[in-house]
N, C-alpha and C positions, 0 to 999 in steps of 0.2 A: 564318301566314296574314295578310294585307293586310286592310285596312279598302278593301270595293268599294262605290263608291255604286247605289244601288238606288232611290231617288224623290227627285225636286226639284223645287222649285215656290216662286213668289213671290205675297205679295197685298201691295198699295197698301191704307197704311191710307187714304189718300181714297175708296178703296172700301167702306170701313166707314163713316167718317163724312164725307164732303166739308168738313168745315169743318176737318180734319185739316191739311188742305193748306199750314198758314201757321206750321204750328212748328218747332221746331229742335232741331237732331241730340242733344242734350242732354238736349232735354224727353222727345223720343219715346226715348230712350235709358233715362232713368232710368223710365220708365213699363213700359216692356219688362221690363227689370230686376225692379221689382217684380212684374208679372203673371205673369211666368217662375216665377220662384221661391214666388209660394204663390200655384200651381194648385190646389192643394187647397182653395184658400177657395171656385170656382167648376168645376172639373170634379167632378163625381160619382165619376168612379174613381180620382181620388187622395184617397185617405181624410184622410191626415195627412203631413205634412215636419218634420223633425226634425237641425238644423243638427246636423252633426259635428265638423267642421273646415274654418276659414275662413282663411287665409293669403293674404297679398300677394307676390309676386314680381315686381319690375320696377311697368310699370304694368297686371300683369294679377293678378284676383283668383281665387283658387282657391277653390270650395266644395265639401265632401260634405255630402251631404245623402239624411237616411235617409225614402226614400217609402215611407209603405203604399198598397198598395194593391186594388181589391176587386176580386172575380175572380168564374169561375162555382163554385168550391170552398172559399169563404172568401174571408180576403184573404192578401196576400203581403207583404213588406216586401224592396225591392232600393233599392241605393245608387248613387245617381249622383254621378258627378264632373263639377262644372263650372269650364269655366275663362273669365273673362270679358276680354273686351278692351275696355275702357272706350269706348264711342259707336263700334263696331264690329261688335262676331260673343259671341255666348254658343254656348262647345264643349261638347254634356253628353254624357259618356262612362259609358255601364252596359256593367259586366263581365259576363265568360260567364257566370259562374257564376249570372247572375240570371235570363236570360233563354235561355238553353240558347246564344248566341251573341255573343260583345260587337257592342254598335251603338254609335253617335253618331248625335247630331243636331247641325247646324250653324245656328246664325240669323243671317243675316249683314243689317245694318242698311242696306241703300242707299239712296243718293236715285232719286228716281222724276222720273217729267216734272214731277209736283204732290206735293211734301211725301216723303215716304219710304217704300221700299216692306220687308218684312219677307222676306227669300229663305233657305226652309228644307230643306235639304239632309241627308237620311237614307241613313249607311251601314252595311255590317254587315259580320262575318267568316261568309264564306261558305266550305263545304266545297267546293272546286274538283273534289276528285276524284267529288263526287255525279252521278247519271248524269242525264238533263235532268226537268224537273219534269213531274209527272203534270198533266191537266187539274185537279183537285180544288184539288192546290198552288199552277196559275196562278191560279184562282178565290178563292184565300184568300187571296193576295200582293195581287191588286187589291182586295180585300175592306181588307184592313190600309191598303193606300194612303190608301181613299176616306177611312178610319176618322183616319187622320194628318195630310191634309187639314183633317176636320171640326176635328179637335183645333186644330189651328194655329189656323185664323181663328178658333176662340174662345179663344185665348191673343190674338189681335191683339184683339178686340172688349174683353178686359179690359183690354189695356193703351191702346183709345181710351178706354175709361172711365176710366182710369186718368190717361189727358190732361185730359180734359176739366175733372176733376177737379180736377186739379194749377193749371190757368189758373185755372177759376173760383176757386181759394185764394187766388194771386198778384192776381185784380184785386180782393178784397176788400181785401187788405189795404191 
């Protein structure tokens, strides 16, 4: 089975913060970069991250990285592979075995009219031969959407904070 896209969607970080609008592909790069990677410091359902293996290939970086996370039965712990492309696209790949289907998520970094937009791109392995979905299943697919959505623009809101942060350091110094 194929990896089929299932939701995509972009936000402008000038949309989070307007004063966003005047940095560069670097800044908002490495700002992403960290926010990406310890969501657990600010989402609630990622409990904890726990590096497994870090390798370079070329100029893309490979991570696993072991997430727990909190559920309605406890928590769970599934591993995602990410592979980054430096001032580009973060690819994070969780296998079937975690999620009953392997997915990706794509972030791909573009420029916007004003400053850079965040464009994130959700696929999955779908059962082709399954027969069409019940109403229940459209209602919990848009359910996950909105929920993937939310998620995103508060991965973007940490990594404006994460800018903001970053400048206000450099004009101290």
């Amino acid at each position: 089975m194929a990896l089929k896209e299932v939701f995509q969607h972009s936000i402008a970080l000038c949309d989070i913060d307007p004063q966003l609008a005047g940095v560069t592909c670097k800044q908002v790069w490495e700002a992403l970069k960290t926010a990406y990677l310890n969501r657990h410091e600010y989402l609630d359902f990622f409990l904890d991250s726990k590096p497994l293996k870090t390798e370079t290939v070329g100029k893309k970086e490979k991570i696993d990285l072991e997430i727990k996370l909190s559920g309605q039965n406890g928590s769970q712990t599934i591993v995602e592979h990410h592979e980054l492309d430096p001032e580009k696209s973060i690819t994070t790949t969780i296998d079937a075995t975690a999620t009953g289907t392997e997915s990706q998520l794509k972030i791909v970094l573009e420029e916007a009219s004003e400053g850079y937009a965040l464009n994130f791109t959700y696929s999955q392995n779908l059962d082709e031969s399954q027969s069409e979905q019940s109403p229940e299943e459209k209602e919990y697919r848009q359910f996950l959407f909105r929920a993937w959505a939310w998620k995103d623009r508060e991965i973007c809101k940490a990594a404006a904070a994460q800018l903001e942060k970053d400048v206000s350091a450099r004009t101290v110094q």
